[in-house]
Structure formats: C-alpha cells, structure tokens
CHARMM-style PDB file with segment names, atoms N, HN, CA, C and O in Angstrom:
ATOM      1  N   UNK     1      29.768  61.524  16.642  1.00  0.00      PROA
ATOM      2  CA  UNK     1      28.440  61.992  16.925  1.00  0.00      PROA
ATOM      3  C   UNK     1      27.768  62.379  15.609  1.00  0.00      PROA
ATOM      4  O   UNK     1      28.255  62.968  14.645  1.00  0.00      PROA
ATOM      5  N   UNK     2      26.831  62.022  15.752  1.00  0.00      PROA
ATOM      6  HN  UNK     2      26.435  61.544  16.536  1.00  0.00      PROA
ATOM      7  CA  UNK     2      25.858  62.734  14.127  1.00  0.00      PROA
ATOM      8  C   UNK     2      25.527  63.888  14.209  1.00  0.00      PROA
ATOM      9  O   UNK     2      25.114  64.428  15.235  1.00  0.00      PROA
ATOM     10  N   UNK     3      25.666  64.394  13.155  1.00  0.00      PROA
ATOM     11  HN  UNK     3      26.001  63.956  12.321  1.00  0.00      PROA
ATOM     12  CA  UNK     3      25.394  65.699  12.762  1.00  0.00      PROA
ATOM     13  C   UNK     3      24.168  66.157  12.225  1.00  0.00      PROA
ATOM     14  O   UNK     3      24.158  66.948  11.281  1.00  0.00      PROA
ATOM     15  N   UNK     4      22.966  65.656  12.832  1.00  0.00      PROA
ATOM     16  HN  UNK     4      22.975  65.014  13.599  1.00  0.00      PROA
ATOM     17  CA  UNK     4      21.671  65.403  11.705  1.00  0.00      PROA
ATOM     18  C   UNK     4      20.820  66.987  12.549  1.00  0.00      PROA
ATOM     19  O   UNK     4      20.930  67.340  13.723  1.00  0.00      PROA
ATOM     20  N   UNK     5      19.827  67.806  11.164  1.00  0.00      PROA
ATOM     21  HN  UNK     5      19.738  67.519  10.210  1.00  0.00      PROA
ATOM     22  CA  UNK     5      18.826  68.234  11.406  1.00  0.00      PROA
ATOM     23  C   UNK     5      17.522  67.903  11.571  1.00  0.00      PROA
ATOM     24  O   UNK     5      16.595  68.646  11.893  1.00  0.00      PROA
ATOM     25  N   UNK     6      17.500  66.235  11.226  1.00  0.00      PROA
ATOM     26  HN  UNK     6      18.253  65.632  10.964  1.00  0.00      PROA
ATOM     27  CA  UNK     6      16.303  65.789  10.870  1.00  0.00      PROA
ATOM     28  C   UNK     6      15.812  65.610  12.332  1.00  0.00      PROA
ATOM     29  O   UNK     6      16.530  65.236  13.259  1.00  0.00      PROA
ATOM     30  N   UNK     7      14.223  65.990  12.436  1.00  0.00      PROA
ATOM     31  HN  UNK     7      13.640  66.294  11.683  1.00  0.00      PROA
ATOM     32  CA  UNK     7      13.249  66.352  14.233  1.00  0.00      PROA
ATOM     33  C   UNK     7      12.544  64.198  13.859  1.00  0.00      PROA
ATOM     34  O   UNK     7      11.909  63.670  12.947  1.00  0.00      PROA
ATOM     35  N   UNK     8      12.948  63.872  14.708  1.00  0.00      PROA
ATOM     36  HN  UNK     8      13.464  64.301  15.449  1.00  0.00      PROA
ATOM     37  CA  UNK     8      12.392  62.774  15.587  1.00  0.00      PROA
ATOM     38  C   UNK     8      12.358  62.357  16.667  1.00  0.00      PROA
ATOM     39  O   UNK     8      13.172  62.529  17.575  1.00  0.00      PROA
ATOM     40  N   UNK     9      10.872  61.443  16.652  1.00  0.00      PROA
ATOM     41  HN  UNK     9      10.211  61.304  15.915  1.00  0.00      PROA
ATOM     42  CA  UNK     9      10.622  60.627  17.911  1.00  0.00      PROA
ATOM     43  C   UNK     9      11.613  60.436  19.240  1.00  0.00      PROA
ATOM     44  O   UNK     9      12.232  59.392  19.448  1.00  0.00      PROA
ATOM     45  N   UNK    10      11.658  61.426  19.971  1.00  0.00      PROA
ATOM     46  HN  UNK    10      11.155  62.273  19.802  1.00  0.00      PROA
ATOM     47  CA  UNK    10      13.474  61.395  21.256  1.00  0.00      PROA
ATOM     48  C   UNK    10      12.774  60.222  22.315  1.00  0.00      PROA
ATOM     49  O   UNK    10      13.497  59.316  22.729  1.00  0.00      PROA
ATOM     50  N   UNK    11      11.220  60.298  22.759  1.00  0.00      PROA
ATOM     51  HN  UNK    11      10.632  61.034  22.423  1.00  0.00      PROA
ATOM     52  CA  UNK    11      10.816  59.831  24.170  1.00  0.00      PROA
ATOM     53  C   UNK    11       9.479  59.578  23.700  1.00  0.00      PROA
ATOM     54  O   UNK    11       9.003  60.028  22.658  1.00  0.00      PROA
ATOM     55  N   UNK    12       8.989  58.940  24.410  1.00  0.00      PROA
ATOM     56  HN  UNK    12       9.376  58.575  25.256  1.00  0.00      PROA
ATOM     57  CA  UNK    12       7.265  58.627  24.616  1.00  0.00      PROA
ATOM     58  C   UNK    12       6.999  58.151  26.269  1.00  0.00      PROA
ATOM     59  O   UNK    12       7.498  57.132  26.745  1.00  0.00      PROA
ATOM     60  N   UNK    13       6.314  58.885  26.859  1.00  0.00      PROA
ATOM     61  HN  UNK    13       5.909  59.713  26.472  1.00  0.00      PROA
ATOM     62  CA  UNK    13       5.907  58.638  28.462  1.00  0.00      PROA
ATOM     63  C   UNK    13       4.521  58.343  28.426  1.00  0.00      PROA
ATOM     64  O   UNK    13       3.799  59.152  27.844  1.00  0.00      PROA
ATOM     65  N   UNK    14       4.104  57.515  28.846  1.00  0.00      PROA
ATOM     66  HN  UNK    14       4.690  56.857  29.319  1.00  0.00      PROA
ATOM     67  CA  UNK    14       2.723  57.074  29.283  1.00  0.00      PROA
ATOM     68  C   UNK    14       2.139  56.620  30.544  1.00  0.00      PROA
ATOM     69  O   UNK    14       2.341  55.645  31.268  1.00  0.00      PROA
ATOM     70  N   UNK    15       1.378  57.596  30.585  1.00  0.00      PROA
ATOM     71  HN  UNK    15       1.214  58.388  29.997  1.00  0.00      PROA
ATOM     72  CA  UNK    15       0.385  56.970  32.162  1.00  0.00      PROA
ATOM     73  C   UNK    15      -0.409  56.186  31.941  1.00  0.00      PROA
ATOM     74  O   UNK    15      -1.116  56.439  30.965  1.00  0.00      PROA
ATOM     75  N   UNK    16      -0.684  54.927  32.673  1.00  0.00      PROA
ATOM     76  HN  UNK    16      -0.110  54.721  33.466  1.00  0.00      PROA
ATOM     77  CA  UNK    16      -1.339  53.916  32.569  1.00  0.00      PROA
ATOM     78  C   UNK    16      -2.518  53.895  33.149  1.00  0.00      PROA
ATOM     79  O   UNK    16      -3.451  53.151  32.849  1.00  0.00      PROA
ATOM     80  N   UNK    17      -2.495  54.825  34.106  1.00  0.00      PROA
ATOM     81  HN  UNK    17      -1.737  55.430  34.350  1.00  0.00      PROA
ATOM     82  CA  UNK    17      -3.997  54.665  34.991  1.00  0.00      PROA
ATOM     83  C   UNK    17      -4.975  55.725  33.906  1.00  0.00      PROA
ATOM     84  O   UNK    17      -6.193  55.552  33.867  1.00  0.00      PROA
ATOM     85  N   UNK    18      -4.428  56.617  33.207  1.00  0.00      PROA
ATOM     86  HN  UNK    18      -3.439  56.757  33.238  1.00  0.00      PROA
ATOM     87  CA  UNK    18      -5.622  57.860  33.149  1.00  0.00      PROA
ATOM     88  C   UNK    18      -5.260  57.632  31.312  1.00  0.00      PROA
ATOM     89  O   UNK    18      -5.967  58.191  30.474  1.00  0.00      PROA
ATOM     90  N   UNK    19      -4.215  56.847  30.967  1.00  0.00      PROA
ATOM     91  HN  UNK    19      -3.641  56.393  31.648  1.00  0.00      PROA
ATOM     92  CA  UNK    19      -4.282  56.840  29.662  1.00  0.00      PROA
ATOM     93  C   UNK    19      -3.359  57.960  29.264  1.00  0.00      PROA
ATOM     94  O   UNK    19      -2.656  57.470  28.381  1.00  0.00      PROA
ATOM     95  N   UNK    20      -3.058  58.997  29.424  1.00  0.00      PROA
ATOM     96  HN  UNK    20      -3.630  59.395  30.141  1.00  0.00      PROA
ATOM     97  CA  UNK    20      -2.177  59.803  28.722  1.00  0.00      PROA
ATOM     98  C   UNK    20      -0.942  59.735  28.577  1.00  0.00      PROA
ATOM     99  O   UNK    20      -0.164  59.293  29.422  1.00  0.00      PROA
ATOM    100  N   UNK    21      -0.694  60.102  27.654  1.00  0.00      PROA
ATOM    101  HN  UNK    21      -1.326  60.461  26.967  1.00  0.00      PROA
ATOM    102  CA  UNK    21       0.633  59.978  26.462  1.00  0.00      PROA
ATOM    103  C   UNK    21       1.567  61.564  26.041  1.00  0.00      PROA
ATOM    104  O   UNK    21       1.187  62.721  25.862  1.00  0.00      PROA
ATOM    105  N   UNK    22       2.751  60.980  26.013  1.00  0.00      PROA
ATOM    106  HN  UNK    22       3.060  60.040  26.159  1.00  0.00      PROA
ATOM    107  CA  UNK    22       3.488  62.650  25.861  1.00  0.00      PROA
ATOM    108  C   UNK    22       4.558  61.741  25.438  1.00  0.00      PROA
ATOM    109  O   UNK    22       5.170  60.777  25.898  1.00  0.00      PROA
ATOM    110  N   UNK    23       4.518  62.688  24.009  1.00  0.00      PROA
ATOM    111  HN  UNK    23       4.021  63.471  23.635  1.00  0.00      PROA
ATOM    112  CA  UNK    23       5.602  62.023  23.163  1.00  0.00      PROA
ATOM    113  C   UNK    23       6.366  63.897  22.800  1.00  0.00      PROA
ATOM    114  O   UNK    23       5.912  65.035  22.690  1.00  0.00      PROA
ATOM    115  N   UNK    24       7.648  63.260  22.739  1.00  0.00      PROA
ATOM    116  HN  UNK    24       8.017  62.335  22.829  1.00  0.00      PROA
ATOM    117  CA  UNK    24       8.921  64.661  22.557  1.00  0.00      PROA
ATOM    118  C   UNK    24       9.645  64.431  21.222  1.00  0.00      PROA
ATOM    119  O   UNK    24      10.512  63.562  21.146  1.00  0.00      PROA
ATOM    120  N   UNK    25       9.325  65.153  20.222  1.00  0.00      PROA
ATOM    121  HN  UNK    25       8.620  65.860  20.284  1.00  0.00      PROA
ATOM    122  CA  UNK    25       9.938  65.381  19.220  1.00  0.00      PROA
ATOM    123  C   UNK    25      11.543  65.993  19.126  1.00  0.00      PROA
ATOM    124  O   UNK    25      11.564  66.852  20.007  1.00  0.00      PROA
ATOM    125  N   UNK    26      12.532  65.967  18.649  1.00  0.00      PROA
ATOM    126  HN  UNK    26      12.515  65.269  17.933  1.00  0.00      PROA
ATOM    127  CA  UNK    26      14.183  66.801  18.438  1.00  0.00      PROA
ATOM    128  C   UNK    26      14.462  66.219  17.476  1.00  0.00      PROA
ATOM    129  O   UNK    26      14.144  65.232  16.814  1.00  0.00      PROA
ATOM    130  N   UNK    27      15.418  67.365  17.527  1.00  0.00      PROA
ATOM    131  HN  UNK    27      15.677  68.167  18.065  1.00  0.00      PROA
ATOM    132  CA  UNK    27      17.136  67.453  16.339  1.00  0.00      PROA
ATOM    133  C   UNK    27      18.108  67.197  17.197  1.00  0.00      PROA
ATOM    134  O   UNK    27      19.156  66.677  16.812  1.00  0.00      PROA
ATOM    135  N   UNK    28      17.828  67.623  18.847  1.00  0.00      PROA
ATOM    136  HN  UNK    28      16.977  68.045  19.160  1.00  0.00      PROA
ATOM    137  CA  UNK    28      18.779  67.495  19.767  1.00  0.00      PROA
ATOM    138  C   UNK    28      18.956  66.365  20.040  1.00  0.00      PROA
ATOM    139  O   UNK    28      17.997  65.647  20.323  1.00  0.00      PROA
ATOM    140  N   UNK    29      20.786  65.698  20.027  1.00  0.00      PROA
ATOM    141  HN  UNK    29      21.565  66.282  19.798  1.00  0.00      PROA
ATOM    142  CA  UNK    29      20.997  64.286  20.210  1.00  0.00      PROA
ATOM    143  C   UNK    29      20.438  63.938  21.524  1.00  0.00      PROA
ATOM    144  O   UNK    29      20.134  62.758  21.703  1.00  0.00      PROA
ATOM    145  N   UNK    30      20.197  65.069  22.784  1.00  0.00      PROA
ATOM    146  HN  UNK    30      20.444  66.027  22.639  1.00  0.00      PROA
ATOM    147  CA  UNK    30      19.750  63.834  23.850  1.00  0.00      PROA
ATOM    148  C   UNK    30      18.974  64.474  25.068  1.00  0.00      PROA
ATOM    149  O   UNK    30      19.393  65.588  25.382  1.00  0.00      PROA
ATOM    150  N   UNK    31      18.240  64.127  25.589  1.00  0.00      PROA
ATOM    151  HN  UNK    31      17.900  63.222  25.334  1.00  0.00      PROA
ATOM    152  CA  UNK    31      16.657  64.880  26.369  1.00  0.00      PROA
ATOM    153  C   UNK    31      17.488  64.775  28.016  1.00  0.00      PROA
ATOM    154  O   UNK    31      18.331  63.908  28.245  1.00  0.00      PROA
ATOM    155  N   UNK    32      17.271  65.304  28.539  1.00  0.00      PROA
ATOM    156  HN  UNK    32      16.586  66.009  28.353  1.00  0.00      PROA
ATOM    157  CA  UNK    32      17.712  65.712  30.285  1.00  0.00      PROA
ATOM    158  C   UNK    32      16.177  65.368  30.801  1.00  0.00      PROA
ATOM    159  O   UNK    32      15.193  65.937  30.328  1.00  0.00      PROA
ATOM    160  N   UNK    33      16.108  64.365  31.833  1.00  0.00      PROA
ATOM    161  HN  UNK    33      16.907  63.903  32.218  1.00  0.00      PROA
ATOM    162  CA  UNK    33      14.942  64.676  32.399  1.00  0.00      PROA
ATOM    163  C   UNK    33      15.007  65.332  33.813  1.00  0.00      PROA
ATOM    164  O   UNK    33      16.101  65.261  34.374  1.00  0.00      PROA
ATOM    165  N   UNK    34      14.116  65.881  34.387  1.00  0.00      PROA
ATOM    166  HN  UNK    34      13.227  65.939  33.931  1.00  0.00      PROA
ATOM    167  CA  UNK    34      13.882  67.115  35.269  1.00  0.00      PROA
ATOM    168  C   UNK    34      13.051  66.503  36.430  1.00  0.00      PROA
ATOM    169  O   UNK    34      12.080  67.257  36.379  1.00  0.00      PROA
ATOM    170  N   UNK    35      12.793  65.666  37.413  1.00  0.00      PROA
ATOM    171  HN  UNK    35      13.582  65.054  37.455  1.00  0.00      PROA
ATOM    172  CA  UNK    35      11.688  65.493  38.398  1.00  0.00      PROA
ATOM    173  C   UNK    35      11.141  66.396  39.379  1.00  0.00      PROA
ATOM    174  O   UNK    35      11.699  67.465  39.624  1.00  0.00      PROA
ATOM    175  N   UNK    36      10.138  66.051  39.925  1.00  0.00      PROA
ATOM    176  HN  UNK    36       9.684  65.182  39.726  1.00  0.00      PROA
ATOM    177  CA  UNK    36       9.609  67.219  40.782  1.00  0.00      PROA
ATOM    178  C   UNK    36      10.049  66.510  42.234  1.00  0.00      PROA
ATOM    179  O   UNK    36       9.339  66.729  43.215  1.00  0.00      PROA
ATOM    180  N   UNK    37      11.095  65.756  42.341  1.00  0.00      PROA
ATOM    181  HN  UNK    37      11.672  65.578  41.544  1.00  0.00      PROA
ATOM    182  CA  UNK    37      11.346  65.603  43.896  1.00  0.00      PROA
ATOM    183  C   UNK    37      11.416  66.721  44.922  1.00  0.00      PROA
ATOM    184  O   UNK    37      11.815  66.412  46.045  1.00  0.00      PROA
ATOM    185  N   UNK    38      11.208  67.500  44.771  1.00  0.00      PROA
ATOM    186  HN  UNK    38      10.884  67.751  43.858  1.00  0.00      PROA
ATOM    187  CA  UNK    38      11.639  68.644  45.783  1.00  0.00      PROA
ATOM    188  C   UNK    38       9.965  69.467  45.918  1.00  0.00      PROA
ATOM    189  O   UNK    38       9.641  70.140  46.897  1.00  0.00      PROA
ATOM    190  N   UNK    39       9.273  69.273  44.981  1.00  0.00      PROA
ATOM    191  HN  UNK    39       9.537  68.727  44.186  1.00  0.00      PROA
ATOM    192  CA  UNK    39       7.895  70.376  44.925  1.00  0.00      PROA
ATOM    193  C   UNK    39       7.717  70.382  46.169  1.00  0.00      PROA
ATOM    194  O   UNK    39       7.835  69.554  47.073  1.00  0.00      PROA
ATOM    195  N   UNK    40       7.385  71.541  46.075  1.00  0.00      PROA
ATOM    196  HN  UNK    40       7.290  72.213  45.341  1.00  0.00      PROA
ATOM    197  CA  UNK    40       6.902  72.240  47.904  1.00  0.00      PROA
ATOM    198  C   UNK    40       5.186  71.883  48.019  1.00  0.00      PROA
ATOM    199  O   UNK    40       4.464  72.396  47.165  1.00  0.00      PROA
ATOM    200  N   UNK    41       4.577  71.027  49.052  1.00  0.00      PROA
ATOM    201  HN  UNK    41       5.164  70.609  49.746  1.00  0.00      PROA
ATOM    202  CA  UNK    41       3.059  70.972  48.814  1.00  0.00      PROA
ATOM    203  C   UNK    41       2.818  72.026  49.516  1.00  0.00      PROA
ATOM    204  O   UNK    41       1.604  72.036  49.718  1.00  0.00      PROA
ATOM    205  N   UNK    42       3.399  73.081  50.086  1.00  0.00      PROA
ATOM    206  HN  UNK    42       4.386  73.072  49.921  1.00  0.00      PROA
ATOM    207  CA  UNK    42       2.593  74.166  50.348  1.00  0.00      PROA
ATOM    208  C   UNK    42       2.148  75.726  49.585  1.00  0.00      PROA
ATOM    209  O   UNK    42       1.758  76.819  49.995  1.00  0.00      PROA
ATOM    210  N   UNK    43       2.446  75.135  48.309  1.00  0.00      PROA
ATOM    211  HN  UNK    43       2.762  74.247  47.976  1.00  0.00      PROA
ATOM    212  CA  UNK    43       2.147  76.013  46.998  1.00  0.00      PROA
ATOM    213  C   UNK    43       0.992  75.304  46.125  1.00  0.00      PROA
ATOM    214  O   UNK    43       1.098  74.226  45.541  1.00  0.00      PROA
ATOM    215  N   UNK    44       0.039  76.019  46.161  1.00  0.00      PROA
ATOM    216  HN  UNK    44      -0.048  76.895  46.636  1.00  0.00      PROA
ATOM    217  CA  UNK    44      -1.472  75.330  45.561  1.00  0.00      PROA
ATOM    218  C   UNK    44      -1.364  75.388  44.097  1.00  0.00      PROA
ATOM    219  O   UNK    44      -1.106  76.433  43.498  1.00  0.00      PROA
ATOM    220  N   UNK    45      -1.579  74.175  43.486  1.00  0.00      PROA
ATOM    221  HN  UNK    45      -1.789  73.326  43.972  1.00  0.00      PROA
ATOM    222  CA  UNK    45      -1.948  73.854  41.931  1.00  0.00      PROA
ATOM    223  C   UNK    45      -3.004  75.094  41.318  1.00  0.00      PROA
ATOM    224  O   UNK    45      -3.818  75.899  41.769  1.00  0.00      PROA
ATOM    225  N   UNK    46      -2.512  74.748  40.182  1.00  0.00      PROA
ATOM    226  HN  UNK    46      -1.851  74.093  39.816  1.00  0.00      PROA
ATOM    227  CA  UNK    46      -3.313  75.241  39.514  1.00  0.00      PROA
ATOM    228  C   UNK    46      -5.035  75.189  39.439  1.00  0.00      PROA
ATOM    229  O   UNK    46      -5.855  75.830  38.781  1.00  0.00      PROA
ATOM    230  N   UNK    47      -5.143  74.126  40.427  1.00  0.00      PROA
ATOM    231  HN  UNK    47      -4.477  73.606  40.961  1.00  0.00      PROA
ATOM    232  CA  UNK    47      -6.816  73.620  40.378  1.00  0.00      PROA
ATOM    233  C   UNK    47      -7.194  74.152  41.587  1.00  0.00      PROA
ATOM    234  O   UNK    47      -8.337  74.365  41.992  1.00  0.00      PROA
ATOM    235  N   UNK    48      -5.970  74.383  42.218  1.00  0.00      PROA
ATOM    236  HN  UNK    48      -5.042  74.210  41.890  1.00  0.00      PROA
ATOM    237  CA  UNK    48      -6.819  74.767  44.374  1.00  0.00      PROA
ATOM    238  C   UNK    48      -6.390  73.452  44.778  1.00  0.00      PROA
ATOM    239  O   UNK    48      -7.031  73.170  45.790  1.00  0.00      PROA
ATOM    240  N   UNK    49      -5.478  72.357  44.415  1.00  0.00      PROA
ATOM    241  HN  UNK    49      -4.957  72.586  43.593  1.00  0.00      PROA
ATOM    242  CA  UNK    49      -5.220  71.246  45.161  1.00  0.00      PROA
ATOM    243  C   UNK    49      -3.647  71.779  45.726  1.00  0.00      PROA
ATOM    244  O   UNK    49      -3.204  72.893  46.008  1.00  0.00      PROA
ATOM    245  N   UNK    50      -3.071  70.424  45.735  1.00  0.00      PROA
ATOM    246  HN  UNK    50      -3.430  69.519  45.506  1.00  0.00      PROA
ATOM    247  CA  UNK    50      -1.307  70.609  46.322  1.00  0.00      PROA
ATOM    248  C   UNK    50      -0.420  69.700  45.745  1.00  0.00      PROA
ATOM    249  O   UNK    50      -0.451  68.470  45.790  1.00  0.00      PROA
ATOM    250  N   UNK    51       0.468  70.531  45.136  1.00  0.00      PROA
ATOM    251  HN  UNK    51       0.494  71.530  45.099  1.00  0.00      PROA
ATOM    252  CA  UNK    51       1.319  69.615  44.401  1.00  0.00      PROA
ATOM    253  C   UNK    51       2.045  68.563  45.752  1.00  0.00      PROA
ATOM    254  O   UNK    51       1.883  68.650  46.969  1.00  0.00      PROA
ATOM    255  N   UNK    52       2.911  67.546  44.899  1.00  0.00      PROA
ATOM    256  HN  UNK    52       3.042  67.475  43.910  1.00  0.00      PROA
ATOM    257  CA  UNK    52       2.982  66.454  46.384  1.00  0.00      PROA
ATOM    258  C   UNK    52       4.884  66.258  45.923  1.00  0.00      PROA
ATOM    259  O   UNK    52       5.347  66.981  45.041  1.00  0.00      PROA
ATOM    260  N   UNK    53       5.522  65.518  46.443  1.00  0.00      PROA
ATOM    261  HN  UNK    53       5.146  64.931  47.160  1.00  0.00      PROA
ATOM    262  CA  UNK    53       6.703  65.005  46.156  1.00  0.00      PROA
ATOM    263  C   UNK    53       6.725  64.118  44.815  1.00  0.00      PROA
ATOM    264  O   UNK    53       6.088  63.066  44.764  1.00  0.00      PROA
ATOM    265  N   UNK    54       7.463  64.576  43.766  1.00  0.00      PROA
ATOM    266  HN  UNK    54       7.980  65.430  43.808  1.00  0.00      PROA
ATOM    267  CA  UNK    54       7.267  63.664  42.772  1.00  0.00      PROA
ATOM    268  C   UNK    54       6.238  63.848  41.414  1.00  0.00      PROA
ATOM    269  O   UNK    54       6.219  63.256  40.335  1.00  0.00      PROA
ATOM    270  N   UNK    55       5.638  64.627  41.811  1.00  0.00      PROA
ATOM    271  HN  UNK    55       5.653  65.108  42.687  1.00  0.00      PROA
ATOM    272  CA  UNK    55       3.907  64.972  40.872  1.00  0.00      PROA
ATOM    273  C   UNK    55       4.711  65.875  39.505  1.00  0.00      PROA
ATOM    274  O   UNK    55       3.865  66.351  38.748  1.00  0.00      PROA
ATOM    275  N   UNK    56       5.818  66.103  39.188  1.00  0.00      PROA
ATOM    276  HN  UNK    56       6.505  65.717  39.804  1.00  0.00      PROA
ATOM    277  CA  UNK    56       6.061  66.347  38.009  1.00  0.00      PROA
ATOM    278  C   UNK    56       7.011  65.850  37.347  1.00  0.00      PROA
ATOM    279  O   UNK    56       7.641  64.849  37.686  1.00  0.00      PROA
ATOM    280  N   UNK    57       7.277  66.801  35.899  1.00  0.00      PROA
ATOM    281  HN  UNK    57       6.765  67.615  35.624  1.00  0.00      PROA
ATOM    282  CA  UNK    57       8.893  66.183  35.019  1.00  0.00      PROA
ATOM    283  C   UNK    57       8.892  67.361  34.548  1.00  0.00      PROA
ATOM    284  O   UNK    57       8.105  68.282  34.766  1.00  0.00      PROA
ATOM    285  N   UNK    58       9.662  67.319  33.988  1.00  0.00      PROA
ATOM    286  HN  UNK    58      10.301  66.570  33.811  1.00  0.00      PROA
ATOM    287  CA  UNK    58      10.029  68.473  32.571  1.00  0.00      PROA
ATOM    288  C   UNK    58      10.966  67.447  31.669  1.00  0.00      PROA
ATOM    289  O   UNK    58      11.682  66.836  32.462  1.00  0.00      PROA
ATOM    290  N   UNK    59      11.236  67.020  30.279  1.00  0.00      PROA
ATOM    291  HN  UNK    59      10.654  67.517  29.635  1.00  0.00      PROA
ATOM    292  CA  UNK    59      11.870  67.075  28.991  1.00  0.00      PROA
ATOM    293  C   UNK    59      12.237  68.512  28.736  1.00  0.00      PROA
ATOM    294  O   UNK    59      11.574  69.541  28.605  1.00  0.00      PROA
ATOM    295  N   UNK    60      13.776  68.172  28.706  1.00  0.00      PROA
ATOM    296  HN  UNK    60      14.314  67.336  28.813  1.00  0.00      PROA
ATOM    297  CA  UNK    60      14.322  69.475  27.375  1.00  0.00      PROA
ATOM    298  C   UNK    60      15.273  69.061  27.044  1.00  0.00      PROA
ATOM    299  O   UNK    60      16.226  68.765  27.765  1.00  0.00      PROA
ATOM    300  N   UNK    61      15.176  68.942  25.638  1.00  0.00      PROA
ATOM    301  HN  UNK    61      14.402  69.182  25.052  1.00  0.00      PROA
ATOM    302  CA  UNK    61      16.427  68.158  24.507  1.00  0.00      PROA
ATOM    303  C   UNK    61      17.002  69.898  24.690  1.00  0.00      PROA
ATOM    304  O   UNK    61      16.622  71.062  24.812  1.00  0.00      PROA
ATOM    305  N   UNK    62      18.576  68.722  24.570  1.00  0.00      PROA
ATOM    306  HN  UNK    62      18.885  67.776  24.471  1.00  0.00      PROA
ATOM    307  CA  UNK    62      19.910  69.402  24.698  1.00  0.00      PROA
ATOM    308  C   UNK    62      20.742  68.514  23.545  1.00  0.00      PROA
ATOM    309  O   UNK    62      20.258  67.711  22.746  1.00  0.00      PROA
ATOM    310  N   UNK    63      22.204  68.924  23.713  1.00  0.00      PROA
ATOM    311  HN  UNK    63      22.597  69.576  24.362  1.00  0.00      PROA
ATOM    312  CA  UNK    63      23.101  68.097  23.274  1.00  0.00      PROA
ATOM    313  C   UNK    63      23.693  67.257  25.065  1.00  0.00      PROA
ATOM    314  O   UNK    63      23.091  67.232  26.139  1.00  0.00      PROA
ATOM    315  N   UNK    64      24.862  66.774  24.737  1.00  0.00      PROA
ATOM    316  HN  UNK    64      25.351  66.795  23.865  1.00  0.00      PROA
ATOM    317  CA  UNK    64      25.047  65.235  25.655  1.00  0.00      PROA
ATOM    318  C   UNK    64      25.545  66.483  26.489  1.00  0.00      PROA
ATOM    319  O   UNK    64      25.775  67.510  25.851  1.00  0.00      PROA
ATOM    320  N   UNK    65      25.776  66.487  28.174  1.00  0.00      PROA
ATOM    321  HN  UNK    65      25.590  65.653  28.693  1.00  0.00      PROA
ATOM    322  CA  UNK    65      26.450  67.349  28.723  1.00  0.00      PROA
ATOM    323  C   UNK    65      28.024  67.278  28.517  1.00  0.00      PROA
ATOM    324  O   UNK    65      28.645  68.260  28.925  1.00  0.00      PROA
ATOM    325  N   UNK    66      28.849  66.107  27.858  1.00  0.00      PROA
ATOM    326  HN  UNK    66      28.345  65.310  27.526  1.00  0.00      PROA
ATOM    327  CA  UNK    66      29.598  66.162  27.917  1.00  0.00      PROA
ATOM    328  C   UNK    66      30.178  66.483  26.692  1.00  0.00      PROA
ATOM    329  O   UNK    66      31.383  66.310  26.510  1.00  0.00      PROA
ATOM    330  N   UNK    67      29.311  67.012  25.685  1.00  0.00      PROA
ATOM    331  HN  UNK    67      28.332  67.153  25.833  1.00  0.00      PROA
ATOM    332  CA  UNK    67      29.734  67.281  24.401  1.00  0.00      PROA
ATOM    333  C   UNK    67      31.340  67.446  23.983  1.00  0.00      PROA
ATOM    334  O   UNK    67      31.992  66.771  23.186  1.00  0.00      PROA
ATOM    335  N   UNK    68      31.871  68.915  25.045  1.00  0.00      PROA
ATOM    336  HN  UNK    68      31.342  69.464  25.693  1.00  0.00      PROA
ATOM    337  CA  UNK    68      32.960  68.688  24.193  1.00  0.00      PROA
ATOM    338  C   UNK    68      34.178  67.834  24.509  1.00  0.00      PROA
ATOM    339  O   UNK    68      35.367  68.053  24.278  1.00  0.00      PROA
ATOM    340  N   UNK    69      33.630  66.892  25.047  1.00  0.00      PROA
ATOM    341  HN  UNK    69      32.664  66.714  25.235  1.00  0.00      PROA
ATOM    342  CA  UNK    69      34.301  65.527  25.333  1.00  0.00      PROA
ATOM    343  C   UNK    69      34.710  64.667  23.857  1.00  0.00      PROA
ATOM    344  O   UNK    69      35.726  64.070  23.503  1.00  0.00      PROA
ATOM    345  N   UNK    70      33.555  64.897  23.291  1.00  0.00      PROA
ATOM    346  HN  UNK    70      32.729  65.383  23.579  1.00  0.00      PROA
ATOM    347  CA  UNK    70      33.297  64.509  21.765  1.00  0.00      PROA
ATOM    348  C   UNK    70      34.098  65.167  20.214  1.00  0.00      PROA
ATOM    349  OT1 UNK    70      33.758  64.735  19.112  1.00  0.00      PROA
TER     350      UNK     70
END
C-alpha cells in the first residue's frame, strides 16, 4: 500500500441534467460511498419540499476497510 501525503483528485460526480459537478480531493487511499436509499419522505427539505428514496450521497475518504489485512 502507499504511503503518500500528497491530497488528490479521489472522485468526480456529475449531473447531467442541471450540470453540476462535485469533485473530492484526499490523502486517504479510498472514498466509502453513502446513498440515501432509506431517506424518510416524511421529513421536509430544506426548501419545504420532500426528500424521496435515493435523493442523496455522502463521500468520506477513509483508508480500505480492510486495512489491517494489509
């Protein structure tokens, strides 16, 4: 496994309909992604709408879960 401090380019996600872009910078060898399969739509957004099944993510660089496999 590398041992690097150097922060780069981990992910780039892009929506195609509205154009936006979310790019994730690390040092951490490897990103976990997070979905919103479970969001409850009976908890109102931040706007007064309803979140739906699916309507989010979260990124958070980690190391591998199986690190000390390594």
């Amino acid at each position: 496994m590398e041992n690097s401090e150097e922060i780069k380019l981990a992910v780039t996600l892009l929506e195609e309909e509205k154009g936006r872009v979310i790019e994730a910078y690390t040092s951490e060898p490897a990103i976990h992604l997070y979905t919103g399969n479970y969001l409850d739509s009976n908890i109102p957004s931040k706007s007064g709408g309803k979140y739906f099944k699916r309507a989010g993510l979260c990124l958070e660089a980690w190391h591998f879960p199986d690190t000390p496999n390594h």
